[in-house]
DRENMIRO-417654 format. One record per residue: residue in three letters; x, y, z of N, C-alpha, C in turn. Coordinates in steps of 0.05 Angstrom, whole numbers. Atoms other than C-alpha are relative to their C-alpha. Layout:
+-----+--------+--------+--------+--------+--------+--------+--------+--------+--------+
|  aa |     nX |     nY |     nZ |    caX |    caY |    caZ |     cX |     cY |     cZ |
+-----+--------+--------+--------+--------+--------+--------+--------+--------+--------+
| ala |      X |      Y |      Z |      X |      Y |      Z |      X |      Y |      Z |
...
+-----+--------+--------+--------+--------+--------+--------+--------+--------+--------+
end
This chain:
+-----+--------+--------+--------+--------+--------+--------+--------+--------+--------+
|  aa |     nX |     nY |     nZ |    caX |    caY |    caZ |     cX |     cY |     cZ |
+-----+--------+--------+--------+--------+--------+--------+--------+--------+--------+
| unk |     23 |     15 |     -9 |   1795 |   2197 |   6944 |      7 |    -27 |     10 |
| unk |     -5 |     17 |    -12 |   1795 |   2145 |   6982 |    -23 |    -29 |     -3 |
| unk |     14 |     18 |     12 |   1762 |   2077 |   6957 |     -7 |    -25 |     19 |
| unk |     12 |     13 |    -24 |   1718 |   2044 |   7005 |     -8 |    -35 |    -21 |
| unk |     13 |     25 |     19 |   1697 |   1982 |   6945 |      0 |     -3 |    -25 |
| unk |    -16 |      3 |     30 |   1713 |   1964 |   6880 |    -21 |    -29 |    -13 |
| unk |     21 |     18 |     17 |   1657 |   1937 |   6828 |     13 |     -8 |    -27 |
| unk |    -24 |     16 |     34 |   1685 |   1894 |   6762 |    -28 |     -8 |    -11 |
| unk |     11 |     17 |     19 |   1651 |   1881 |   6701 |     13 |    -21 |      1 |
| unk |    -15 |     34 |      0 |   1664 |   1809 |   6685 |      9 |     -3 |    -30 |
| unk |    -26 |      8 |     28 |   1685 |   1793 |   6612 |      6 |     30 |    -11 |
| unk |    -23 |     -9 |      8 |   1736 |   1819 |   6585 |     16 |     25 |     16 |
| unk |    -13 |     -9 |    -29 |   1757 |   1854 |   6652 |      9 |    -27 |     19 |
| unk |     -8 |     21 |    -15 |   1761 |   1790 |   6697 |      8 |    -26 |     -9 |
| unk |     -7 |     25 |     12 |   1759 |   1730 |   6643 |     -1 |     11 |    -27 |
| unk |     -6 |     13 |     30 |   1776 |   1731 |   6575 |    -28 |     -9 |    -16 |
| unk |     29 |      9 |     15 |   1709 |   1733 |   6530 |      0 |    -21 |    -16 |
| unk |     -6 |     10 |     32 |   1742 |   1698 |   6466 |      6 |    -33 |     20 |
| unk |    -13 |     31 |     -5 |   1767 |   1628 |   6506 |    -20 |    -10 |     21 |
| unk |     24 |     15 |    -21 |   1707 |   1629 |   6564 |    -18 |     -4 |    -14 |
| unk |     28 |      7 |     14 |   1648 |   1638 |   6514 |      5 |    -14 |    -25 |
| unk |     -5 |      5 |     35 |   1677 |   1618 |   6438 |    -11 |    -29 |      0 |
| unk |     12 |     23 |      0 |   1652 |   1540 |   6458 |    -29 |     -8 |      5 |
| unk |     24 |      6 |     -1 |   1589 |   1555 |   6485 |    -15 |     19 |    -25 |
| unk |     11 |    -16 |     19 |   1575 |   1610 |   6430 |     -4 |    -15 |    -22 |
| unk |     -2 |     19 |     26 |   1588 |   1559 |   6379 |    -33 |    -27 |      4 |
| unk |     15 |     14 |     -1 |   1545 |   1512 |   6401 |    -39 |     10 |      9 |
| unk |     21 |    -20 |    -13 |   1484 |   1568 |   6420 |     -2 |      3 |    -26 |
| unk |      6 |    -12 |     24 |   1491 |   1585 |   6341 |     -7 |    -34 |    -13 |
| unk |      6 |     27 |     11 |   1486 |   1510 |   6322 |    -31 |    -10 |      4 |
| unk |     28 |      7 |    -10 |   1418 |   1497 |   6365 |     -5 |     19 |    -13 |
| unk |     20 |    -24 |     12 |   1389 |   1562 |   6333 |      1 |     -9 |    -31 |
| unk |      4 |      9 |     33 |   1400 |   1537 |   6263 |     -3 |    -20 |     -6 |
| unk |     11 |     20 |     14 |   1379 |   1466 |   6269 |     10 |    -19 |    -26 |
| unk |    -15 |      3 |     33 |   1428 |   1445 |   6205 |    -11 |     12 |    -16 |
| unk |     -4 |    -10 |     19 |   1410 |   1495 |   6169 |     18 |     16 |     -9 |
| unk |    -38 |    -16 |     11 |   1480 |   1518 |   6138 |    -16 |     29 |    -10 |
| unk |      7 |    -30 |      6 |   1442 |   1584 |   6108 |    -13 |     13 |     27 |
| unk |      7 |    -23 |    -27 |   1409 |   1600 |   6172 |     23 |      1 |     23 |
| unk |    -21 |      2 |    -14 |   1472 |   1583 |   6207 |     20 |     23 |     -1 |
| unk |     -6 |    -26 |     15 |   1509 |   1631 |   6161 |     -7 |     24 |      2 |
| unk |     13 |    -32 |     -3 |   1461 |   1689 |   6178 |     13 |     -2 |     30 |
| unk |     -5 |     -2 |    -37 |   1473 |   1677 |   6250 |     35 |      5 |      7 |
| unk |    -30 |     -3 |    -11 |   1549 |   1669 |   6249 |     10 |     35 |    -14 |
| unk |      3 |    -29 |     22 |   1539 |   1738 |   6202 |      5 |     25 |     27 |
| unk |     11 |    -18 |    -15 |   1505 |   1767 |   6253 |     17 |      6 |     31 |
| unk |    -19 |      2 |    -17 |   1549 |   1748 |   6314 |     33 |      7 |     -4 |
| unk |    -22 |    -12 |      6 |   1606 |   1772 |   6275 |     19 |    -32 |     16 |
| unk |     -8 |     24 |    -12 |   1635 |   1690 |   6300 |     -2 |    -22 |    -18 |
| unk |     -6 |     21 |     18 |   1662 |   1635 |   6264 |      1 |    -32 |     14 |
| unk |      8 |     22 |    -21 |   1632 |   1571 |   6293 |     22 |    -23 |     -3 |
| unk |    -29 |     13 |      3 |   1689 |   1522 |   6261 |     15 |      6 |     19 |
| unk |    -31 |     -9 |    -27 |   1743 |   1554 |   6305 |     -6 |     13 |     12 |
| unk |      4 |      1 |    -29 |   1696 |   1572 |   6361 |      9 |     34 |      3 |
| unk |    -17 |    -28 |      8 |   1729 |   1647 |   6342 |    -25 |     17 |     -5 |
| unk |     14 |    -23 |     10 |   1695 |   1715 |   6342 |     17 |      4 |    -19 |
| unk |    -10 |    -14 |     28 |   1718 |   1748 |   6280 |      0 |     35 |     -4 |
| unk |     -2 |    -22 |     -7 |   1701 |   1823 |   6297 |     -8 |      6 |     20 |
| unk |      1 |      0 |    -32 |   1684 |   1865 |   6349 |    -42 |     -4 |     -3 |
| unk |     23 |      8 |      5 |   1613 |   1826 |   6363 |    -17 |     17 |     23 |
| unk |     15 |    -20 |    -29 |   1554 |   1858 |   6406 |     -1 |    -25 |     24 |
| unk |     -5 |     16 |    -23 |   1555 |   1795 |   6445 |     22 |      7 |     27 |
| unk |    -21 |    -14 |    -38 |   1615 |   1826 |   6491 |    -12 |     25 |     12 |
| unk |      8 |    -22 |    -19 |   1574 |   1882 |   6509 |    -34 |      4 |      2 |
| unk |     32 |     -6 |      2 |   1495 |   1869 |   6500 |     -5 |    -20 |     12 |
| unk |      2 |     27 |    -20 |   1460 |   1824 |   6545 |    -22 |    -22 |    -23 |
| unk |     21 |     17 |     19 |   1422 |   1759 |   6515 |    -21 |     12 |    -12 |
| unk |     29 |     -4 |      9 |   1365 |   1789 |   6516 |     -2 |     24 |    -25 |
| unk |     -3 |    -28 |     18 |   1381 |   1854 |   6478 |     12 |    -13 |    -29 |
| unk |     -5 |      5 |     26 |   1417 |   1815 |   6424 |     -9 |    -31 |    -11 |
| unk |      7 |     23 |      4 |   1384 |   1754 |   6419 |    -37 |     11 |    -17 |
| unk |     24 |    -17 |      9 |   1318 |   1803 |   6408 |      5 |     -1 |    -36 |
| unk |    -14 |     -8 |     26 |   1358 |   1834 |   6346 |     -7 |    -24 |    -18 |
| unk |    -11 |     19 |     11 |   1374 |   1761 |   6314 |    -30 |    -15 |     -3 |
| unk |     26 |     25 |     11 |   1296 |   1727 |   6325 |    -16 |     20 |    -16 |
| unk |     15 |     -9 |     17 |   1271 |   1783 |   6280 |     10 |     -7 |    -32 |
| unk |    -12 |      4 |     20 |   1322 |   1782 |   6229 |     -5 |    -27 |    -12 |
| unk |      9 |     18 |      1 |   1314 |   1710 |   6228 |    -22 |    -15 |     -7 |
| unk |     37 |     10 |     -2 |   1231 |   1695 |   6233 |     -1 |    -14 |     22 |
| unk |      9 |      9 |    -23 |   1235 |   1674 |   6308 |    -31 |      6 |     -3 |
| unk |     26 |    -14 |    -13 |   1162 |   1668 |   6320 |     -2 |      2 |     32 |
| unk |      0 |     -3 |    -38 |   1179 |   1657 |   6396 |     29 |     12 |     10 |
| unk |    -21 |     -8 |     -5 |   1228 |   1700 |   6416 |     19 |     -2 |     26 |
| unk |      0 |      1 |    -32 |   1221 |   1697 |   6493 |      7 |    -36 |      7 |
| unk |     -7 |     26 |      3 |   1228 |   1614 |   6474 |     35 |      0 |    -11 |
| unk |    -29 |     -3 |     11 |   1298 |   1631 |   6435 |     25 |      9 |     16 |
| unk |     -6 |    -14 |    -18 |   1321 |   1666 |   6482 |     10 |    -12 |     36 |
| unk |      5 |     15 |    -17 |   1303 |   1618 |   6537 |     22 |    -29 |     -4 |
| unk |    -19 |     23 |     18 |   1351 |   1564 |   6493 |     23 |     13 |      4 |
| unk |    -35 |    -15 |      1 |   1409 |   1610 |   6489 |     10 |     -4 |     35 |
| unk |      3 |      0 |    -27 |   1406 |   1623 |   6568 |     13 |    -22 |      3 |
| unk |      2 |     33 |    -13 |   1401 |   1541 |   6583 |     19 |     -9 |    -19 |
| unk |    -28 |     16 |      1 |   1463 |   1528 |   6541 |     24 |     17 |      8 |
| unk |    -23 |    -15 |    -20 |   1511 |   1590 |   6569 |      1 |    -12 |     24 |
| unk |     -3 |      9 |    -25 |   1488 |   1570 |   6626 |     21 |    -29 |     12 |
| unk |     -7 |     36 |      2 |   1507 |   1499 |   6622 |     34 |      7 |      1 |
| unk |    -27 |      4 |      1 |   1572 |   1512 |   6597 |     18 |     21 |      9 |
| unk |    -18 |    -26 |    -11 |   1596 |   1581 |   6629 |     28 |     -6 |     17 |
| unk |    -28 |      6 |    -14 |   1644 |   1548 |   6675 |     22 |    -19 |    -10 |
| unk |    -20 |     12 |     20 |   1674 |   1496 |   6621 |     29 |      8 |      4 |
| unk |    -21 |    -17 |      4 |   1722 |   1550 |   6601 |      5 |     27 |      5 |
| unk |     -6 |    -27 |     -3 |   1728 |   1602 |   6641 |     25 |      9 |      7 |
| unk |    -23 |     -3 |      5 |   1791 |   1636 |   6632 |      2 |     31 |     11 |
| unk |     -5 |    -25 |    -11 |   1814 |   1692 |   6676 |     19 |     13 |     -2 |
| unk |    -22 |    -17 |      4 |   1856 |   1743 |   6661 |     29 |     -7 |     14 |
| unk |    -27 |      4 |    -16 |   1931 |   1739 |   6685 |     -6 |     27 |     26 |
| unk |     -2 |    -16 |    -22 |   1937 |   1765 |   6758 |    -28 |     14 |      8 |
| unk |     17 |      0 |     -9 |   1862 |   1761 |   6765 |    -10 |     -5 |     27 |
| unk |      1 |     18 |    -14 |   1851 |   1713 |   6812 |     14 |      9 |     24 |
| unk |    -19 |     -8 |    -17 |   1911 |   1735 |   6858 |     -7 |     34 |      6 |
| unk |     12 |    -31 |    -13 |   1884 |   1809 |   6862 |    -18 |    -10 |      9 |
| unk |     26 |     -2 |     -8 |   1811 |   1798 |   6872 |     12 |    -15 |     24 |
| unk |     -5 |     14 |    -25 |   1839 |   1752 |   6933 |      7 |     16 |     22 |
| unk |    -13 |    -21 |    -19 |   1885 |   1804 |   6956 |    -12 |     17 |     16 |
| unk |     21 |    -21 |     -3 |   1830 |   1853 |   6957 |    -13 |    -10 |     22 |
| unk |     21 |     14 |    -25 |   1786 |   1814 |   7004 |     14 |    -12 |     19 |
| unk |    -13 |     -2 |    -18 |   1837 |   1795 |   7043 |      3 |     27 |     18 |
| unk |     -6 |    -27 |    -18 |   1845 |   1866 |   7063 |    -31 |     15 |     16 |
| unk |     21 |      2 |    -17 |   1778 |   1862 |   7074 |    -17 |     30 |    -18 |
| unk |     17 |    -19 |     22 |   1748 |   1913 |   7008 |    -23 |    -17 |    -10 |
| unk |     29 |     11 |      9 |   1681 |   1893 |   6992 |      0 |      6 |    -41 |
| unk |     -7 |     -1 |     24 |   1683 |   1869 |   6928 |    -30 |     -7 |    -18 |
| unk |     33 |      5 |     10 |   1613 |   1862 |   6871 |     18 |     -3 |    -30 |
| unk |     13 |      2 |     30 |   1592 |   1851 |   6798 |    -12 |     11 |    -14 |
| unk |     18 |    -16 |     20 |   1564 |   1885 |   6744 |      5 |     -7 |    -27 |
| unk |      2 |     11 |     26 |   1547 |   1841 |   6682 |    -20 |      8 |    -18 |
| unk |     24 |      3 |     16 |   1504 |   1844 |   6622 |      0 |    -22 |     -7 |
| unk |      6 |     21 |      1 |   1511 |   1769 |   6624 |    -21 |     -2 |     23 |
| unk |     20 |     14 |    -28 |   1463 |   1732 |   6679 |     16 |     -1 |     23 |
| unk |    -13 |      4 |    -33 |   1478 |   1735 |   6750 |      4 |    -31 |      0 |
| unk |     -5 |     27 |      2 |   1469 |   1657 |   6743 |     21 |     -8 |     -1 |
| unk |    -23 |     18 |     12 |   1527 |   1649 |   6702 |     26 |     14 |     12 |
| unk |    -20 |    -19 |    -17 |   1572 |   1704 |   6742 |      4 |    -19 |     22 |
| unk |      5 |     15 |    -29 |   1559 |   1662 |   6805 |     12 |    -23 |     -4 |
| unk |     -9 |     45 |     -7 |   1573 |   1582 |   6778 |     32 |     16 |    -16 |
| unk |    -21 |     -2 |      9 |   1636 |   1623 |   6737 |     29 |      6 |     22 |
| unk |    -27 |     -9 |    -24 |   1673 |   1661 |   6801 |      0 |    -26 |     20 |
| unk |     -2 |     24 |    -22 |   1655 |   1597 |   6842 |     22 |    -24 |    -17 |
| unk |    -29 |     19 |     11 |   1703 |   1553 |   6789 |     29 |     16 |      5 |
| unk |    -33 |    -18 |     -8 |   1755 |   1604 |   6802 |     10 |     -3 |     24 |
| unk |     -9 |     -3 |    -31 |   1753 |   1594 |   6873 |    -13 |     25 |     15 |
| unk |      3 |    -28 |    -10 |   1726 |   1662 |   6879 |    -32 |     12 |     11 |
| unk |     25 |      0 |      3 |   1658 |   1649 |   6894 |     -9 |     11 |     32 |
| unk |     -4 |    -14 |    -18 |   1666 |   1676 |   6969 |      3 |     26 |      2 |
| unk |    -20 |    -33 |      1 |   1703 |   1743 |   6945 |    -26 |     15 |     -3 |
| unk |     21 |    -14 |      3 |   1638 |   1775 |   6927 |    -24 |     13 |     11 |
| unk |     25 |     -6 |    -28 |   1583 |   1808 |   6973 |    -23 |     14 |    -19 |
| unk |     18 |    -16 |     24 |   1546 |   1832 |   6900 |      3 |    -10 |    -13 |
| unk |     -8 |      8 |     28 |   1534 |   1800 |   6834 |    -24 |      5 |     -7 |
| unk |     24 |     -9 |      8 |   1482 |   1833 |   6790 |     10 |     -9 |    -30 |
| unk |     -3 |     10 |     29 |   1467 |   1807 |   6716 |    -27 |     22 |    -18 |
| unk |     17 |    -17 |      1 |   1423 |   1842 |   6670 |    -30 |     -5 |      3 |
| unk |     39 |     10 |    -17 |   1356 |   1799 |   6704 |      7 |      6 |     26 |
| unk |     -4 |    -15 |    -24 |   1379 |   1827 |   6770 |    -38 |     17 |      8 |
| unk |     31 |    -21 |     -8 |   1322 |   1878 |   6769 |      8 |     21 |      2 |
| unk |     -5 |    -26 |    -11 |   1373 |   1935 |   6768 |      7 |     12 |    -25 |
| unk |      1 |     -7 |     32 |   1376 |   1936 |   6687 |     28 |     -6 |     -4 |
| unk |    -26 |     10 |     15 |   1441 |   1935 |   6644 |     19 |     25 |     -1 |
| unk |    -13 |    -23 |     10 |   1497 |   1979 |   6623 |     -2 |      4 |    -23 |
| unk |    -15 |    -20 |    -11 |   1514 |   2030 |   6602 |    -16 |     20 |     24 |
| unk |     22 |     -7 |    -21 |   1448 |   2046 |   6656 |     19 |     -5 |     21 |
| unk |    -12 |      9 |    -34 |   1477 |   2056 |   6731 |    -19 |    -11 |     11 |
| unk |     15 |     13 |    -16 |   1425 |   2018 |   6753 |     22 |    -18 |     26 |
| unk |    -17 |     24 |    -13 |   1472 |   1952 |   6780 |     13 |     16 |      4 |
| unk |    -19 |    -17 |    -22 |   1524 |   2006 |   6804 |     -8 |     10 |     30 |
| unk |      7 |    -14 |    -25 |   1481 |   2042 |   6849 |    -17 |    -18 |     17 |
| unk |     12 |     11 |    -24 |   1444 |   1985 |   6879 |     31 |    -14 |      7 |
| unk |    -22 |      5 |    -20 |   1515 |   1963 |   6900 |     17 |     19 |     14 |
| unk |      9 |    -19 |    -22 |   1519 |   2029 |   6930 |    -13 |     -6 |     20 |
| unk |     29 |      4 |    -20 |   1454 |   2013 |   6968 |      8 |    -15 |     14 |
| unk |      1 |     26 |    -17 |   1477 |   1947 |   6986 |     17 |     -1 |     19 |
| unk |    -14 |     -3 |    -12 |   1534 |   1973 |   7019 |      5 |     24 |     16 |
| unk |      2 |    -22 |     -8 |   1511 |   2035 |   7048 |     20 |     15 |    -11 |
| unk |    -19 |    -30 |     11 |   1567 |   2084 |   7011 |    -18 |     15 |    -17 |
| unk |      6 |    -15 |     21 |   1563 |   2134 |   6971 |     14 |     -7 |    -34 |
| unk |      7 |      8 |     29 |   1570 |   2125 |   6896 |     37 |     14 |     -6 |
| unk |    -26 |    -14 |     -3 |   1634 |   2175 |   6899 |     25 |    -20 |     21 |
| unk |    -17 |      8 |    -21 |   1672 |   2126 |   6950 |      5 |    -34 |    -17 |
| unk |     -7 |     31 |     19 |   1676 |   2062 |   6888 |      7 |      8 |    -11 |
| unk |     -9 |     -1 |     21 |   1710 |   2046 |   6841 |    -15 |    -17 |    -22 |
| unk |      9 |     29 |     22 |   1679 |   2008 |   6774 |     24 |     -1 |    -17 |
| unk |    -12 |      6 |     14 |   1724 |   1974 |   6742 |     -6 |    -15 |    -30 |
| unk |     11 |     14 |     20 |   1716 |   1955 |   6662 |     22 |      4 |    -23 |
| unk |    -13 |     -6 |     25 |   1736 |   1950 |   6595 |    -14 |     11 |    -18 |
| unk |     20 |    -19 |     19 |   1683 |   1982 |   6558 |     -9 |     23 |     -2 |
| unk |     18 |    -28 |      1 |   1651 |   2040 |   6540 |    -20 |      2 |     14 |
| unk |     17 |      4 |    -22 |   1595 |   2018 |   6579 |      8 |     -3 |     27 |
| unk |    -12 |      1 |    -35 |   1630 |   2011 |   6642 |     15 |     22 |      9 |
| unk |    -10 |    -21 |     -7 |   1658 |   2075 |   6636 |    -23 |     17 |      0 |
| unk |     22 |    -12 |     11 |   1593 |   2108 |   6611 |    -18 |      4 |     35 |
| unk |     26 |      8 |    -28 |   1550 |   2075 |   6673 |     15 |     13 |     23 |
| unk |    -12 |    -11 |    -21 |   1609 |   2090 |   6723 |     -7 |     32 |      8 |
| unk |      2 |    -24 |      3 |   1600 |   2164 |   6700 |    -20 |     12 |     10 |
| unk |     34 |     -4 |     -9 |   1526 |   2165 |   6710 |     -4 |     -1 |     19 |
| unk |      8 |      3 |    -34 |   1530 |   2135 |   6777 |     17 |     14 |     17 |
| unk |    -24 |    -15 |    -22 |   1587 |   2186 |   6803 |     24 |    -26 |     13 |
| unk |    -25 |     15 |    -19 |   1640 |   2130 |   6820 |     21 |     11 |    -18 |
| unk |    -21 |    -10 |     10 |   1707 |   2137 |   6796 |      1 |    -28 |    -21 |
| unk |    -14 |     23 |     18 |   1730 |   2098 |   6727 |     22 |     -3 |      3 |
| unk |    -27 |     14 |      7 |   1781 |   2053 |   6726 |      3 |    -24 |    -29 |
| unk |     -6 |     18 |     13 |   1795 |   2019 |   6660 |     18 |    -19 |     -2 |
| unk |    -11 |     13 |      7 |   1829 |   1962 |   6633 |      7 |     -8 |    -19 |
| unk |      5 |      6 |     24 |   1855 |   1946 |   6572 |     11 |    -26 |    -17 |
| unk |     -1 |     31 |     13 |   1855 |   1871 |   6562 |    -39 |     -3 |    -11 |
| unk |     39 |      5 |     26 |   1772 |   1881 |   6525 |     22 |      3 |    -27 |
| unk |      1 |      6 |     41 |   1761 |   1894 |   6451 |     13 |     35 |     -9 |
| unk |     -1 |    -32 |     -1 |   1770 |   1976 |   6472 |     29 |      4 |     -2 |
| unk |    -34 |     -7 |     -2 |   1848 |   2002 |   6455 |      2 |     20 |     26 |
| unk |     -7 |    -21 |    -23 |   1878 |   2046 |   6504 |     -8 |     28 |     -8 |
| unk |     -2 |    -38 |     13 |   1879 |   2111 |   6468 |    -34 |     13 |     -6 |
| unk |     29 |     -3 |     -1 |   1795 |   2100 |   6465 |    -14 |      1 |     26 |
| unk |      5 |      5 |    -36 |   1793 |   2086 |   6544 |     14 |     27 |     11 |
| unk |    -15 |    -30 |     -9 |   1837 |   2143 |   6565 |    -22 |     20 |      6 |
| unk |     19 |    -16 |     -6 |   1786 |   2197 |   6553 |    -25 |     -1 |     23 |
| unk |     22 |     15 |     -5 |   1732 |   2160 |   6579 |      3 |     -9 |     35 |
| unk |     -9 |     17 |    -29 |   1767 |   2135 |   6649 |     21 |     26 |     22 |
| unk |    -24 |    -19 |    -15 |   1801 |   2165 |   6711 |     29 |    -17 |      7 |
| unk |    -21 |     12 |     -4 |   1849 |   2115 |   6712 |      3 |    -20 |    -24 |
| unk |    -10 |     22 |     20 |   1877 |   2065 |   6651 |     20 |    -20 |     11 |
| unk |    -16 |     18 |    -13 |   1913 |   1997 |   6677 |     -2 |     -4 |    -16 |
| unk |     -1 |     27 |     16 |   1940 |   1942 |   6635 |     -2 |    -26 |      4 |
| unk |      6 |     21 |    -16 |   1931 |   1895 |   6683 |     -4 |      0 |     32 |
| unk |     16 |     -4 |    -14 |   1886 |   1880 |   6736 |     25 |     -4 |     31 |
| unk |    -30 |     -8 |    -18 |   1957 |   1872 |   6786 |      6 |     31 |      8 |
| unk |    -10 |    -29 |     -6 |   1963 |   1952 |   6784 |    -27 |     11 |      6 |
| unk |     27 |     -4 |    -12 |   1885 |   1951 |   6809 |     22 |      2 |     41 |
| unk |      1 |      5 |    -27 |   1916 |   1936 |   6881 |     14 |     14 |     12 |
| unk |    -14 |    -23 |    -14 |   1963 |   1999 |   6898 |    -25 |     16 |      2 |
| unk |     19 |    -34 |     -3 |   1907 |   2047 |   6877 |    -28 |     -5 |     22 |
| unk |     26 |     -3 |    -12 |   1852 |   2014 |   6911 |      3 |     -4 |     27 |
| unk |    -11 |     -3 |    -39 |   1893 |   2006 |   6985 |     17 |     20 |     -2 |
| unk |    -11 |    -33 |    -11 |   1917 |   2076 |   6973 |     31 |     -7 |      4 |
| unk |    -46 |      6 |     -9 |   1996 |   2049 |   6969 |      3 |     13 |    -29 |
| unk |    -14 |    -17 |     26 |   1999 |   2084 |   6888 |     25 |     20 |     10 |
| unk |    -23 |    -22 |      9 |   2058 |   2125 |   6875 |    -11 |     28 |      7 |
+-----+--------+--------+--------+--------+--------+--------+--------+--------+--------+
end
């Protein structure tokens, strides 16, 4: 098959979740608890994230659920009475600080370039905000490379839903069979599947290799061995 475009999740496929978000996550769990060290405690519980050292601690749903989906979860547990207000707080400090520290994979930057150099139409598919996809690839330099960036307020829903796959289908007149999505999740393999493109994993996420395998038509270790298969030069 021959690969007319090539869609990327963004963390922990293009940047590094643990060193772009661990400063604004810290300080997203601080505003929600107001100094309260026991409600602070439930929250860093709940985020599976250790605000001290800015550190996740397991594998948290934050790398794969969008604000809204886990921020829902946390204002019940909690006694949010405004949830759509909490929610609205979290947002307005990712936002803020998304491009701080965004930290892109090794041999990121220099593919996705390559790629568009050759002139492959390149997109997005986050369950963060398109907002913060947009001010993050534009600190990279890469804020040109893109002709797609969908978040999960897009309007095309979230993963593991092909929604955001197939409207970057749409947007590019192909067929769904002629992309690639590229991810590290279960969700980005899941959604790929749904929408008929071909998976390509990666395994710099939270996912091991030997859990991606099944799940993918291709397994990389780095996003460098993205650029034979997708200009058809592979082995």
């Amino acid at each position: 098959m021959r690969i007319k475009a090539v869609l990327f999740d963004r963390d922990g496929t293009l940047t590094d979740f643990d060193s772009t978000w661990g400063p604004a996550i810290a300080l997203v769990l601080k505003d929600l608890a107001r100094g309260d060290e026991t409600l602070l405690a439930t929250l860093q519980e709940l985020a599976m994230f250790d605000v001290a050292a800015a550190r996740f601690t397991g594998p948290s749903i934050l790398k794969v659920q969008s604000p809204k989906d886990y921020s829902a979860g946390w204002a019940e547990v909690i006694g949010e009475p405004d949830p759509q207000a909490m929610l609205e707080r979290i947002e307005t400090i990712l936002l803020e600080h998304c491009d701080r520290t965004v930290t892109p994979f090794d041999s990121v930057v220099d593919t996705l370039t390559a790629l568009n150099g050759h002139g492959m139409p390149l997109g997005i598919a986050t369950n963060g905000t398109e907002a913060s996809a947009r001010k993050q690839m534009q600190a990279l330099g890469l804020g040109e490379a893109f002709t797609f960036l969908a978040g999960y307020d897009s309007g095309h829903g979230s993963k593991p839903e092909p929604g955001q796959l197939l409207a970057f289908a749409r947007h590019l007149g192909l067929e769904p069979g002629e992309i690639a999505m590229v991810g590290d999740s279960l969700h980005d393999m899941h959604a790929a599947k749904a929408a008929g493109m071909m998976r390509i994993a990666v395994t710099t996420g939270a996912i091991p290799r030997e859990r991606l395998v099944g799940e993918a038509d291709l397994v990389i270790e780095r996003m460098s061995e993205l650029l034979p298969v997708a200009l058809g030069k592979a082995a």
